[in-house]
KEKE-3310 file (N, C-alpha, C; in steps of 0.2 Angstrom, whole numbers, plus 5000, padded with zeros to 4 digits):
npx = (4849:4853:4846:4854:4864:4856:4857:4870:4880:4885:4896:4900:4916:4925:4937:4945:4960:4976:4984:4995:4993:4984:4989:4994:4985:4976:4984:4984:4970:4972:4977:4970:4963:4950:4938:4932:4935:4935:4939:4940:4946:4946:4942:4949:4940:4945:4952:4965:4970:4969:4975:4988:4988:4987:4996:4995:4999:4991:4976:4972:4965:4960:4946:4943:4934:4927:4917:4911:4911:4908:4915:4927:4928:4930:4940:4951:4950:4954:4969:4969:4972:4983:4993:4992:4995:4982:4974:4984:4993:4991:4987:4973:4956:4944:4930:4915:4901:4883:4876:4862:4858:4862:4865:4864:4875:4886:4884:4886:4899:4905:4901:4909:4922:4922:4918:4933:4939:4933:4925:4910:4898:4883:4868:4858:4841:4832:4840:4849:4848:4861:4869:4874:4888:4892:4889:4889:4886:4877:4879:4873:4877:4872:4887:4900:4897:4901:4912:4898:4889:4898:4901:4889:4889:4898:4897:4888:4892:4902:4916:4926:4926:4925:4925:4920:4916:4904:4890:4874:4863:4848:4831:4825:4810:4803:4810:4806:4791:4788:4795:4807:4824:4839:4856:4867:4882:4888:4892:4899:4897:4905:4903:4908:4900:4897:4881:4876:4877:4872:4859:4858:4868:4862:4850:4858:4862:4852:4845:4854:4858:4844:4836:4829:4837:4850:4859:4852:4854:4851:4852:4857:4858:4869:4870:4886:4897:4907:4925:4942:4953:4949:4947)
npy = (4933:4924:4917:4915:4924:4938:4940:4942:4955:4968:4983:5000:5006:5021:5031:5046:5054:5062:5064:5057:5046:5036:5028:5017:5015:5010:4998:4990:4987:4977:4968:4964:4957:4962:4967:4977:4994:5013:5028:5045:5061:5076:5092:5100:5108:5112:5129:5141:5142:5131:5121:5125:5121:5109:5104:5101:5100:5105:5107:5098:5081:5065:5053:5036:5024:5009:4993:4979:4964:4965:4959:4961:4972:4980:4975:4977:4993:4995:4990:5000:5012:5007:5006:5018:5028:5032:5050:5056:5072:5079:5066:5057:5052:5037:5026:5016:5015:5006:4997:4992:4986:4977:4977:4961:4955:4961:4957:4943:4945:4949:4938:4930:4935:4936:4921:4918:4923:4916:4919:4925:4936:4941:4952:4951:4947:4956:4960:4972:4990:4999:5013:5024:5035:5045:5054:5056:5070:5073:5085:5092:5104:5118:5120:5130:5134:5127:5133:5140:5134:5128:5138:5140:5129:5126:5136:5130:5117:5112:5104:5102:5100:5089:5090:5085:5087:5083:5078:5083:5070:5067:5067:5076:5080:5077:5087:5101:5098:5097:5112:5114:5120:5114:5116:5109:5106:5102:5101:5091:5090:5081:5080:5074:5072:5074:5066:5073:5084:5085:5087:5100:5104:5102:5108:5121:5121:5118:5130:5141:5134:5128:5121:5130:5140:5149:5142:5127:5117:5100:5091:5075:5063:5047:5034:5032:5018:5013:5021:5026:5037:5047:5056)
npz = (4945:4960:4974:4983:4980:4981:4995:4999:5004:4998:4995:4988:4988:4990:4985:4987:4983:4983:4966:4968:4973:4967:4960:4968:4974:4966:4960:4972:4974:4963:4966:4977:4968:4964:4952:4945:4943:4944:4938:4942:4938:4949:4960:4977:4986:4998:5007:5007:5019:5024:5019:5018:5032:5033:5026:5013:4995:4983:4975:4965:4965:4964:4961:4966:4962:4968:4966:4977:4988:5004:5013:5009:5004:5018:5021:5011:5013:5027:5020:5012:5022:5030:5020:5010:5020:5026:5032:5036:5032:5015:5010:5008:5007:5010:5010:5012:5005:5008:4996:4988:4977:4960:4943:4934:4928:4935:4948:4946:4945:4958:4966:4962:4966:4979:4981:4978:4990:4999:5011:5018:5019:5024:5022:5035:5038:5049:5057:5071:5067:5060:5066:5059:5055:5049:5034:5016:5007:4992:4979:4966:4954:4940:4931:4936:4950:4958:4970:4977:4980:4990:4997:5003:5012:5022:5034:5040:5044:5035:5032:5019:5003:4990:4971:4954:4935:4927:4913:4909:4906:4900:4895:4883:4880:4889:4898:4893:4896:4907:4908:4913:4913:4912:4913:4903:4904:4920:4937:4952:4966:4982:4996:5014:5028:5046:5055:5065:5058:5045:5040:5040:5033:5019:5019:5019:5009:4997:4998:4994:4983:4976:4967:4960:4959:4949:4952:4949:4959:4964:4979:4990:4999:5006:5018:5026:5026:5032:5035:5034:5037:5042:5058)
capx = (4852:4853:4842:4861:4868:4851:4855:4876:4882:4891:4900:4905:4920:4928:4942:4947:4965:4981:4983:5001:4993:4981:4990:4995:4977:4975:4987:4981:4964:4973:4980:4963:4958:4942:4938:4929:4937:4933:4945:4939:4946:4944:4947:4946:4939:4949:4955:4973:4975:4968:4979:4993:4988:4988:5001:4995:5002:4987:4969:4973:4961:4958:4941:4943:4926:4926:4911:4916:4909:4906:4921:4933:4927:4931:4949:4955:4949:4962:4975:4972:4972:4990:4999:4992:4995:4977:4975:4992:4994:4994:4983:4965:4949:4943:4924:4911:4892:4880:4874:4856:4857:4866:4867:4866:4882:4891:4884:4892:4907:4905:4901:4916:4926:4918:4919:4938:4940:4934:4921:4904:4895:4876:4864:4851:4834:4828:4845:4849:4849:4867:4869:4880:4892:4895:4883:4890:4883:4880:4875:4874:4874:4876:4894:4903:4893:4903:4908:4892:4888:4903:4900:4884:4890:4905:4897:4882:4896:4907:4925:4929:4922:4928:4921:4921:4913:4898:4887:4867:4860:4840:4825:4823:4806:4803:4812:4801:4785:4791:4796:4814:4830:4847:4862:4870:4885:4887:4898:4895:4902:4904:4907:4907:4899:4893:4876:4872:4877:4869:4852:4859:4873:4859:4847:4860:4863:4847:4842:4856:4859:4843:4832:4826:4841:4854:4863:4846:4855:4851:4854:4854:4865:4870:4874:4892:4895:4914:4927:4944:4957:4945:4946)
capy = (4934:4919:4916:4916:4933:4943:4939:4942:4961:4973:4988:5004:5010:5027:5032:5054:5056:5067:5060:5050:5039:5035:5022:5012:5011:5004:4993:4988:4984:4975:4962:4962:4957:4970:4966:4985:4999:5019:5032:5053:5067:5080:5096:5100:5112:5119:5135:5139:5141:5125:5116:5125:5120:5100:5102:5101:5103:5108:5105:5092:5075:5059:5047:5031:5019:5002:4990:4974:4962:4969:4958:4964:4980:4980:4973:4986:4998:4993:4991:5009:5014:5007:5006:5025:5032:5038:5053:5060:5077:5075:5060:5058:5048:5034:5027:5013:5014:5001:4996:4987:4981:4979:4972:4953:4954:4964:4953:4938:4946:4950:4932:4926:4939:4932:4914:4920:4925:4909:4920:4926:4939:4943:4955:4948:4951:4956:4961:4978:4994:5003:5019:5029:5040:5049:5053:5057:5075:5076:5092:5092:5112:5119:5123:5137:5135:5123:5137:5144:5126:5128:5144:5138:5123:5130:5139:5122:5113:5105:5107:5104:5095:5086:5093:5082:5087:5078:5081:5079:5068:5066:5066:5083:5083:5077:5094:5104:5096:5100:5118:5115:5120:5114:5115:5104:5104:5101:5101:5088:5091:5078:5082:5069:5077:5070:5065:5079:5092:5083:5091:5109:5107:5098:5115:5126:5119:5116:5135:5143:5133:5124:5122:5140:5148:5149:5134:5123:5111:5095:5087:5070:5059:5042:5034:5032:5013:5012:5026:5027:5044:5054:5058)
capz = (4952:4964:4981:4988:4978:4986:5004:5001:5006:4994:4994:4984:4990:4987:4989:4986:4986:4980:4962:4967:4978:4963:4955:4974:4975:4960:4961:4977:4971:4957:4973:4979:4964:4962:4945:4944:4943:4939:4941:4939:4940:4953:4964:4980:4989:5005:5009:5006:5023:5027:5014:5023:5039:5032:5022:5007:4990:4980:4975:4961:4968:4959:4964:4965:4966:4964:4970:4980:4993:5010:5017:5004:5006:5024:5022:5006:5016:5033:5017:5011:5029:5030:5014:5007:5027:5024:5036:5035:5027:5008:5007:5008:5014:5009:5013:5009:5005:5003:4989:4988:4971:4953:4937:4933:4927:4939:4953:4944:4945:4963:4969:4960:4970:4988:4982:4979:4998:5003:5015:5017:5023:5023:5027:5039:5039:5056:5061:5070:5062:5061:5066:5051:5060:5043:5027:5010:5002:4985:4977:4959:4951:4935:4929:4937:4955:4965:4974:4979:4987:4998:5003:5010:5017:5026:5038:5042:5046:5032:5031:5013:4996:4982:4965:4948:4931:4923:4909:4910:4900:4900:4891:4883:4879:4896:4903:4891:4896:4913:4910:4917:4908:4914:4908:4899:4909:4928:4942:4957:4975:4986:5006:5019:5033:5052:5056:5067:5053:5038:5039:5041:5025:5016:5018:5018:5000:4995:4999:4992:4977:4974:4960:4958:4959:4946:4952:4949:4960:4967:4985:4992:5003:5007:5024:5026:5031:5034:5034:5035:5034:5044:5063)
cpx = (4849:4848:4851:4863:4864:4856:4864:4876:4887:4890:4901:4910:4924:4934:4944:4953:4969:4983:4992:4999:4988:4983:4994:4990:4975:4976:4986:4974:4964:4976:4977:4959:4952:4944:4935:4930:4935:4935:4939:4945:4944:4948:4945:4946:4942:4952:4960:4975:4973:4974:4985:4993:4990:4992:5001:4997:4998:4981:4964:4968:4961:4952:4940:4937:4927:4921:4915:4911:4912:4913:4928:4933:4930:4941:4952:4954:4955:4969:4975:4974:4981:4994:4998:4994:4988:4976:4979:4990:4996:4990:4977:4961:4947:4935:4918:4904:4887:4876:4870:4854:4861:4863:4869:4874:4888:4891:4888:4897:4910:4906:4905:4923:4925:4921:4928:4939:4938:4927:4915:4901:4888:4873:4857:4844:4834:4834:4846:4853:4856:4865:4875:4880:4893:4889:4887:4884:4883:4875:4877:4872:4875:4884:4895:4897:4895:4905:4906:4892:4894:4902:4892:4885:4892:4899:4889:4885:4899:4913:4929:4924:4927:4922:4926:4915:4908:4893:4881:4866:4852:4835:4824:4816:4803:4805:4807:4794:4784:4793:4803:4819:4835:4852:4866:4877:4886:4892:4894:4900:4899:4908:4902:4904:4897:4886:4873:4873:4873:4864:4854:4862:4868:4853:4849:4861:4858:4846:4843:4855:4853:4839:4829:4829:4844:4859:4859:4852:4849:4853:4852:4861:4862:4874:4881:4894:4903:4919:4935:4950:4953:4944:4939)
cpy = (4928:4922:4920:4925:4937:4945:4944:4952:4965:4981:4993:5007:5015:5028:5042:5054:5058:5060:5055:5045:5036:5027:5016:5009:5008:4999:4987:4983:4977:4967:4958:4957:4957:4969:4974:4992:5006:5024:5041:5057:5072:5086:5099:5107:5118:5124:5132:5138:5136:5121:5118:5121:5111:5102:5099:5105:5107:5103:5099:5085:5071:5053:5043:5026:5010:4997:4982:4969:4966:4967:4958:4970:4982:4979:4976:4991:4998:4994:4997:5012:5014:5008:5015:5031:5036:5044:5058:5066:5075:5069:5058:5053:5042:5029:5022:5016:5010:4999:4990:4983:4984:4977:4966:4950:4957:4960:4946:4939:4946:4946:4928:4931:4937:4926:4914:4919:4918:4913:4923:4930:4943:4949:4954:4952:4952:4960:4971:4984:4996:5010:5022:5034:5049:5048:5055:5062:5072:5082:5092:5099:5111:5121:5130:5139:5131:5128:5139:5137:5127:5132:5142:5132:5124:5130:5133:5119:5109:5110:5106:5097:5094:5087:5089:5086:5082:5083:5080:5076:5064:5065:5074:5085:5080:5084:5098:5104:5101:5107:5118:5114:5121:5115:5108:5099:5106:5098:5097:5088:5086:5080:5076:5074:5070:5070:5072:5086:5088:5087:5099:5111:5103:5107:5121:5128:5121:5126:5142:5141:5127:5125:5127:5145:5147:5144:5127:5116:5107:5089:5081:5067:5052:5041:5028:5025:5012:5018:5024:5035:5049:5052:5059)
cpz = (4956:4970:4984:4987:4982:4993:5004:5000:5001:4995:4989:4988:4985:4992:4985:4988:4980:4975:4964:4969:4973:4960:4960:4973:4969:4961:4967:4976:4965:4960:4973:4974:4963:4955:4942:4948:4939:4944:4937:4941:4944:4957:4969:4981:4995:5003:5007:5013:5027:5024:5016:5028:5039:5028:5015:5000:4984:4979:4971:4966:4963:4966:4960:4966:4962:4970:4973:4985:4999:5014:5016:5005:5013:5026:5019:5012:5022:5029:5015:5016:5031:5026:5012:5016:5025:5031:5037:5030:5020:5007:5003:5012:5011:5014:5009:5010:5002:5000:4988:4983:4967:4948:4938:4933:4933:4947:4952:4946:4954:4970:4966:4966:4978:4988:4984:4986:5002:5008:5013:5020:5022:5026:5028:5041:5046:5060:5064:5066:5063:5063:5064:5055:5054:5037:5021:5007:4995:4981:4970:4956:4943:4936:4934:4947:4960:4971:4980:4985:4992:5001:5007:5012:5023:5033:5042:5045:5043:5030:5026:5008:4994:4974:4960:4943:4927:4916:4911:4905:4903:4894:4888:4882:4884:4901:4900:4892:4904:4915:4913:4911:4911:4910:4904:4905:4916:4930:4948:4962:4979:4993:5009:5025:5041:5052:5060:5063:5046:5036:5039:5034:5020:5014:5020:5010:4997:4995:4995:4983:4974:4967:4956:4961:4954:4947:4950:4951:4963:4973:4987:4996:5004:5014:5021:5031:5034:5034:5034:5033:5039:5054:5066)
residu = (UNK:UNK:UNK:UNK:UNK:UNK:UNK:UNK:UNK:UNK:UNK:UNK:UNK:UNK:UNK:UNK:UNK:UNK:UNK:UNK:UNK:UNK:UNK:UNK:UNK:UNK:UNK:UNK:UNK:UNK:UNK:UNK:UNK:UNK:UNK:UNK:UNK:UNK:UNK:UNK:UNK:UNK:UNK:UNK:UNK:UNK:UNK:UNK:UNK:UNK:UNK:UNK:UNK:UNK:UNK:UNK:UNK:UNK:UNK:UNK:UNK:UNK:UNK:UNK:UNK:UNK:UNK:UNK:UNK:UNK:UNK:UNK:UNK:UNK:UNK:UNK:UNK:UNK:UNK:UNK:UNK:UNK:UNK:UNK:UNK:UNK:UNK:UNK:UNK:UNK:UNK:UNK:UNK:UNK:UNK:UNK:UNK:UNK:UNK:UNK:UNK:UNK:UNK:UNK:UNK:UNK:UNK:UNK:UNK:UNK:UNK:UNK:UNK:UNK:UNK:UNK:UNK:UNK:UNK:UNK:UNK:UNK:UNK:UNK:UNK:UNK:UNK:UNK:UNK:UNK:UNK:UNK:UNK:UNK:UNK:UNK:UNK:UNK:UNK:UNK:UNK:UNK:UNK:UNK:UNK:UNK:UNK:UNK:UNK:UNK:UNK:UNK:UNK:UNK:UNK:UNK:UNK:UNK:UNK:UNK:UNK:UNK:UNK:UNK:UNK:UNK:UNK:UNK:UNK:UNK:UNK:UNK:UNK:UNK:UNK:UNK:UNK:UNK:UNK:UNK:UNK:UNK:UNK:UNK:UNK:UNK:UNK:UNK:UNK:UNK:UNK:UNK:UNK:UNK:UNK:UNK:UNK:UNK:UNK:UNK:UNK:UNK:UNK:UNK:UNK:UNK:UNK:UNK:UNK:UNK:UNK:UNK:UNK:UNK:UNK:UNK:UNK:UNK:UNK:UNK:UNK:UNK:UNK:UNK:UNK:UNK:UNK:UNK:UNK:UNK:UNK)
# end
């Protein structure tokens, strides 16, 4: 990794939205030319009679992540914002966080995507700090307990998740040395939440579904450096 790559700014950007708008955003990203792309599966979480009330057609989701410089980041982002009408009933959110290190190779590709743009943008030592309007939950449970996590969210203050499936993969005689036995398979909910509810759906989670209950989840958040879709 170069002196220069250190200093330059990158992005993961996500993008949660109803699976048509999946293959715009791609396409889109494919303009941009964003050499990295990774597409899941998901579902969400609201009520029905929230998903009435936005007009939604069901609980189907696809997330979009692909990593990027901070100035390309910035700009996709405005082009989801208009091209996907993000916000609109039916759509979804879309939302950067940033990202303090990579791979050699990933950064390569990153500073060929910069050079591209012709621009540059750094993050300066000394400079002030942000203040992140928005943090990104993630609560990692066993199988069969996303749920549970919502139900103690809810009422902390978050108004709906997006749940993907994962598998663990560890060390097992590290878990047995350690006395802990997870399951295999796991379910990860991500909720956007505000800065002034973070700490509350964070141990409300935590309390409900933490390590020593039957969920043995896992909480943690990321601040939220860009947004668009959300009010």
């Amino acid at each position: 990794m170069t002196s220069h790559s250190k200093k330059s700014a990158y992005r993961m950007l996500f993008l949660i939205a109803a699976p048509k708008l999946a293959k715009k955003a791609e396409d889109l990203l494919k303009q941009e030319k964003i050499p990295v792309q990774h597409l899941f599966h998901a579902q969400g979480t609201a009520t029905s009679e929230v998903m009435d009330m936005l007009g939604l057609d069901g609980i189907d989701k696809m997330i979009l992540m692909s990593m990027m410089p901070k100035i390309c980041a910035d700009d996709t982002l405005k082009k989801m914002q208009k091209k996907l009408h993000l916000g609109m009933p039916n759509t979804g959110i879309a939302f950067t966080l940033t990202l303090s290190g990579s791979s050699g190779h990933v950064v390569q590709l990153m500073e060929a995507v910069r050079e591209e743009t012709g621009k540059n943008v750094e993050e300066r030592e000394g400079s002030a700090v942000k203040e992140y309007q928005y943090s990104m939950i993630m609560a990692i449970v066993n199988q069969g307990y996303s749920e549970e996590v919502m139900d103690a969210a809810r009422p902390a203050g978050a108004s709906g998740g997006t749940v993907f499936h994962s598998r663990r993969a560890g060390n097992e005689e590290s878990l047995k040395f350690w006395k802990i036995h997870v399951q295999q398979e796991r379910e990860v909910v991500i909720i956007l939440a505000q800065k002034e509810d973070k700490l509350a759906i964070m141990q409300a989670i935590g309390q409900k579904c933490g390590m020593q209950s039957p969920a043995q989840g896992v909480v943690m958040s990321l601040p939220v450096d860009e947004i668009a879709g959300l009010d």
